[in-house]
N, C-alpha and C positions, 0 to 999 in steps of 0.2 A: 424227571427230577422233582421232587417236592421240595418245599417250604416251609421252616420250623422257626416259631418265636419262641425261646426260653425267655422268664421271668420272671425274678427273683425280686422281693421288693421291703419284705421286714427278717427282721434277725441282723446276724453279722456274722464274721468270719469266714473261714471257709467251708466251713461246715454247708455253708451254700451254694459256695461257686464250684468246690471240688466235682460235687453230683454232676453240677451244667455241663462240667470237659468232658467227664468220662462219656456224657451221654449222648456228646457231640461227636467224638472220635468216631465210632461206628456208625454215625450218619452222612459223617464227610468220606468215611471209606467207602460208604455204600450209593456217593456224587451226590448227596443231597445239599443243599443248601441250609445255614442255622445260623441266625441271629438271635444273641444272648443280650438282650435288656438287663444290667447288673445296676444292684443299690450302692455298690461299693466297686469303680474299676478300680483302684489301687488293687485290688486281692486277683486281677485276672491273670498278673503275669505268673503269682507261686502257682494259680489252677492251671492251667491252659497250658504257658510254657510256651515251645515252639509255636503249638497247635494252634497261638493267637493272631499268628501272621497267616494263618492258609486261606488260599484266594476263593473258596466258599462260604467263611466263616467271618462274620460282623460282629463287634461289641459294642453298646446303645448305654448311655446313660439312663437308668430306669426314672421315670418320674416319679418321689418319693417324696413324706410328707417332713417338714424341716422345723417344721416350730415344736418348741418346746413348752408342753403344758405344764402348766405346777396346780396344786391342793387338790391333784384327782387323787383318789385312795388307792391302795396297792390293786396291782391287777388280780383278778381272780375268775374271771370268766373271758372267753373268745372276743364277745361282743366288746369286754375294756380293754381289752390288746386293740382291736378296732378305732378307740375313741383316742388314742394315741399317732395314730393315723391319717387321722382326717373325717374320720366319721361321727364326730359332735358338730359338722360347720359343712352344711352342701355347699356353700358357695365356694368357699375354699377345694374341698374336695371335689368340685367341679373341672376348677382348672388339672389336678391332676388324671380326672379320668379323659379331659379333652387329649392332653400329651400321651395318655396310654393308647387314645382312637387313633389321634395323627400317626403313630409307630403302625399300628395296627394296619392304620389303610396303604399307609407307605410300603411296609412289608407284603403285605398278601398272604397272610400262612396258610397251610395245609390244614397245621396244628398247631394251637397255643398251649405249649406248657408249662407252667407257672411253679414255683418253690416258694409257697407263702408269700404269693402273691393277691391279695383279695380286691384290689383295686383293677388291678390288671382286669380279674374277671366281672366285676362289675362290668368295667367298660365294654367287656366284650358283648356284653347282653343286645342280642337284637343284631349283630354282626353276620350270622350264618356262618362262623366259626367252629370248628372244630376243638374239641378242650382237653387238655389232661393236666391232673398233677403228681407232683414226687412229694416224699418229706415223710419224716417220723410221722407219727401217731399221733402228735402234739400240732402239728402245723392242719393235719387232713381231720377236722371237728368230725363226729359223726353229725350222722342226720337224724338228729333227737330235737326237739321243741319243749323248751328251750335246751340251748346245749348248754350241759352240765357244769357246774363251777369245778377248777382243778386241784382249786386250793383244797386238797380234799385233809387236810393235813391239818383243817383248820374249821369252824362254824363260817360258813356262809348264809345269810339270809335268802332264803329263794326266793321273796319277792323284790329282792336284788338283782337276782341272777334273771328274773322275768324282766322287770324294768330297764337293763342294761340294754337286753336282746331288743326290746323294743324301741327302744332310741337307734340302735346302730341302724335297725329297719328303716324306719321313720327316716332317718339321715340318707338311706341308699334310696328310698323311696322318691325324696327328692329332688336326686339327681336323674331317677331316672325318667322320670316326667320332665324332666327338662328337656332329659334326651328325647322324650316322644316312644320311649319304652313302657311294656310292661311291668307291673310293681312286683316285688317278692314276698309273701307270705308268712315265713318264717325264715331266721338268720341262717340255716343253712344251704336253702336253696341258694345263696350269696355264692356258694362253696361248692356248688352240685359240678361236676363236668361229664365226659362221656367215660374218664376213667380214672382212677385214683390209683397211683403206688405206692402205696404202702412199705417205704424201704428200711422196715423193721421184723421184729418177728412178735408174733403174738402176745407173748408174756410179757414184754416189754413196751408192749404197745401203750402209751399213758393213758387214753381213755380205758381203760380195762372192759366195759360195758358196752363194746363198740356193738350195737346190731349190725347183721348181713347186711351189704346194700349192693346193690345190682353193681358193678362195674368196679368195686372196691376189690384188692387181691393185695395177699400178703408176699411181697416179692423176697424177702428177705433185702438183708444189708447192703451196701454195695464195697467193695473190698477198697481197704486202704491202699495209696500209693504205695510203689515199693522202693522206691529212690530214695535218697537222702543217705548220711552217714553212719556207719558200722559202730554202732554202742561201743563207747572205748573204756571198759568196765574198771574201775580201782583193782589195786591188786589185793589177793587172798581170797580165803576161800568161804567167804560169808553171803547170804544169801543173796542175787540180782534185784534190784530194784531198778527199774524206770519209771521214772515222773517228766510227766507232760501235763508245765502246767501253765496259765494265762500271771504274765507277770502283772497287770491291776487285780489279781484274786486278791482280796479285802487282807486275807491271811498268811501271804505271800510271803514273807520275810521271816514267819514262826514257823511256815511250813519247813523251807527251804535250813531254816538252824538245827529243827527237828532231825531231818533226814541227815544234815551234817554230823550229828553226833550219836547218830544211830547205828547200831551191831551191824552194819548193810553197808553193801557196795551199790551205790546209786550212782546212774546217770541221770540225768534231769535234760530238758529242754525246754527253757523260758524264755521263748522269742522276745525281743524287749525288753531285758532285762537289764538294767543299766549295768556297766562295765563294772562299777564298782561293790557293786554288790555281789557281781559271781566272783570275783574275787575275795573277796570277803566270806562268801560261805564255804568257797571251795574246799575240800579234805582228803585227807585220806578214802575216807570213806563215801564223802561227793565230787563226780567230775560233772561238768556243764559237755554240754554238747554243741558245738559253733551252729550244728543246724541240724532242721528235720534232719530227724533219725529214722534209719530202714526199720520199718515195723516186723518184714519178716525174719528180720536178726530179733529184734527185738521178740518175738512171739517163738523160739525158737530155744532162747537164752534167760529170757527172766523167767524167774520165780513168783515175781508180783506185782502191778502197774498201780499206781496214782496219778489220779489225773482230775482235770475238773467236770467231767461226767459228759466229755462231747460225746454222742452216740456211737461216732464213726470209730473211734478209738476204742470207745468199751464192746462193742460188736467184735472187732476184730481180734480183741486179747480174748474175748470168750470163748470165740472161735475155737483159738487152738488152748483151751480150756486152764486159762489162768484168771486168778481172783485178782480184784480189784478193787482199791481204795479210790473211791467217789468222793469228791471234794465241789459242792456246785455252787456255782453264783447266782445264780436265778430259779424263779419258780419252776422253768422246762427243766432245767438239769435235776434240780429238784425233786418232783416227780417222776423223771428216769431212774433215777437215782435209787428213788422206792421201788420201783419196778426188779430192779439188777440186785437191791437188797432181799426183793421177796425171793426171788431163785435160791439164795444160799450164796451167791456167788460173787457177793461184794457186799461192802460196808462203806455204808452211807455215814460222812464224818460232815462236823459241820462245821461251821466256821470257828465257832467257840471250842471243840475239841481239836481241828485243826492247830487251834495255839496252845491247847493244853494236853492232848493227848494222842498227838497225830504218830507216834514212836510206838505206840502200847498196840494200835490198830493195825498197823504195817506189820508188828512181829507177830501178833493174830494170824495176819491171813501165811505167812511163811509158816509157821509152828503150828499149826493145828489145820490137819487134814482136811476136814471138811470142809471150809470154803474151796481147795484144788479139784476136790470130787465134785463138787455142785459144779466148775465153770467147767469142769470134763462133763455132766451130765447134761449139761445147755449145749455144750459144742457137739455130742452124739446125737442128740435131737436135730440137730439143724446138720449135718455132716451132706446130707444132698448138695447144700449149698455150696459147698468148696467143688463140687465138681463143675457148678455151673458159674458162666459168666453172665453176672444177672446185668451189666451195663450195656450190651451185646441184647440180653432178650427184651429187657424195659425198650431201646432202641427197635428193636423187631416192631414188636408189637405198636408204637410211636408208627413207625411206618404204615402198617395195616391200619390206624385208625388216620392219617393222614390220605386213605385212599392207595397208598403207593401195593 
């Protein structure tokens, strides 16, 4: 029996903890032991489910950084996602990488594998730890010096982008002299493990410019749950619409009047959505859905998805080659977002057309062919994938680099 530490420690959602279950399932089937260090337990019981009571399987509050910084400027490079974290203040960021070692020695892994975790792996330096990690293309930097600013969408100054790097360094550097560690050189050896998955696909990978690196592999997506409720679609015969969308998106209540008075039968899904609102947009033409929705009904029956650009979502309707309105909140969605616009196969709406033109974009991708062809030409590209269960082989492979 081997020994697995998952840990997950920036971002939110589930878009984090879903990956940890799946990748736990076939570890626990196969007797091993896995403890998952999460930034968020509230989200274990929608991931996990039963799977959270099984008597090989632990959940650890992750040690994460809790102060809130103001007058730093918007993020646009790895290194100031970092500085958000704990990496402007070693003393601070000390104590957290102490609580990542106590886990660590208490534990005993085989393998440590982390989902945008960079504290984690600091800590682990100098442990005789095994390493791997999961996560888009946005979470796994390449190994470039300096790693490239994302904001690519926008002028970054590169002796910004140097400068940043250098601090976040400077900041690991003195923790890890504390530890009696050796120093890191450049910001991505922070990030180096003995393997990276990549649980994306290339053209959507947000660093576009990723160099080959030894132990890096493009595993493709990991598939959506298929649980949840059967889309209970409005009646008549006008085109399918699903929206799944985050009820704090800034544009939330323009979107949602949009879709109410649009030529579409939409189901929507807006966790959190206070009561009086779904009642209030509700129509003819929009029903709310009480909860997650089967995506494979969903991928089977709609015509076009909206959503706020989580990965796992827009993968999945590609998959079975349907276009998609991208509505994102952040710089990662962001950037994916561009990536799923370059295909042909979605349209990148933004918060300001969201409230002004979110109806014109939606009857686009229905009414005009070529976005259905483009997310059919991303889904024959990648069709290996549907035969393979990549949570099953990402697990495999976890195994062999655990010695098992």
């Amino acid at each position: 029996m081997k020994r697995f530490l998952f840990a997950w420690e920036l971002g939110g959602g589930l878009g984090h903890t879903v990956p940890l279950s799946q990748l736990s399932r076939p570890l626990l089937d196969a007797g091993h032991e896995v403890h998952v260090a999460l930034r968020d337990l509230s989200t274990s019981h929608a991931a996990f489910g039963d799977l959270a009571g099984h008597p090989r399987l632990r959940l650890w509050q992750a040690p994460i950084w809790t102060a809130n910084l103001r007058g730093l400027p918007e993020t646009a490079t790895y290194a100031e996602l970092l500085f958000r974290a704990g990496f402007l203040d070693d003393r601070r960021l000390m104590g957290l990488v102490r609580g990542w070692r106590a886990l660590m020695e208490f534990v005993r892994p085989d393998l440590l594998l982390v989902d945008h975790a960079p504290t984690a792996l600091l800590a682990s330096r100098g442990l005789g730890i095994r390493r791997a990690a999961i996560g888009t293309g946005f979470f796994l930097p390449p190994a470039l010096a300096p790693i490239p600013a994302f904001r690519e969408w926008e002028a970054v100054d590169p002796a910004r982008v140097r400068q940043s790097e250098d601090r976040a360094v400077a900041t690991a550097n003195l923790v890890l002299a504390a530890l009696g560690e050796a120093p890191i050189g450049r910001l991505h050896q922070l990030v180096e493990t003995d393997e990276d998955f990549l649980l994306t696909w290339p053209e959507l990978d947000h660093y576009r410019h990723r160099p080959p690196a030894p132990g890096a592999r493009y595993w493709g997506p990991l598939p959506t749950a298929d649980q949840g409720v059967a889309p209970d679609w409005p009646a008549g015969n006008a085109p399918r619409i699903f929206a799944y969308l985050k009820s704090d998106y800034a544009a939330i209540e323009s979107a949602l009047d949009a879709l109410k008075a649009a030529p579409l039968r939409t189901v929507a899904y807006v966790p959190g959505l206070p009561k009086a609102l779904g009642q209030r947009f509700t129509s003819p033409h929009l029903a709310f859905a009480p909860g997650p929705v089967d995506m494979r009904a969903v991928c089977t029956q709609a015509d076009a998805v909206v959503c706020n650009a989580g990965s796992g979502t827009v993968c999945t309707v590609l998959r079975a080659g349907i276009p998609v309105a991208l509505l994102p909140m952040h710089a990662e969605q962001l950037l994916f977002s561009r990536r799923v616009a370059e295909t042909g196969a979605g349209i990148l709406v933004t918060e300001t057309d969201a409230r002004q033109k979110l109806t014109k974009h939606v009857l686009r991708l229905v009414r005009e062919t070529g976005w259905r062809e483009s997310a059919r030409a991303v889904a024959e590209n990648h069709a290996a994938d549907a035969a393979r269960d990549v949570a099953a082989d990402v697990a495999a492979r976890c195994i062999e680099l655990a010695g098992g």
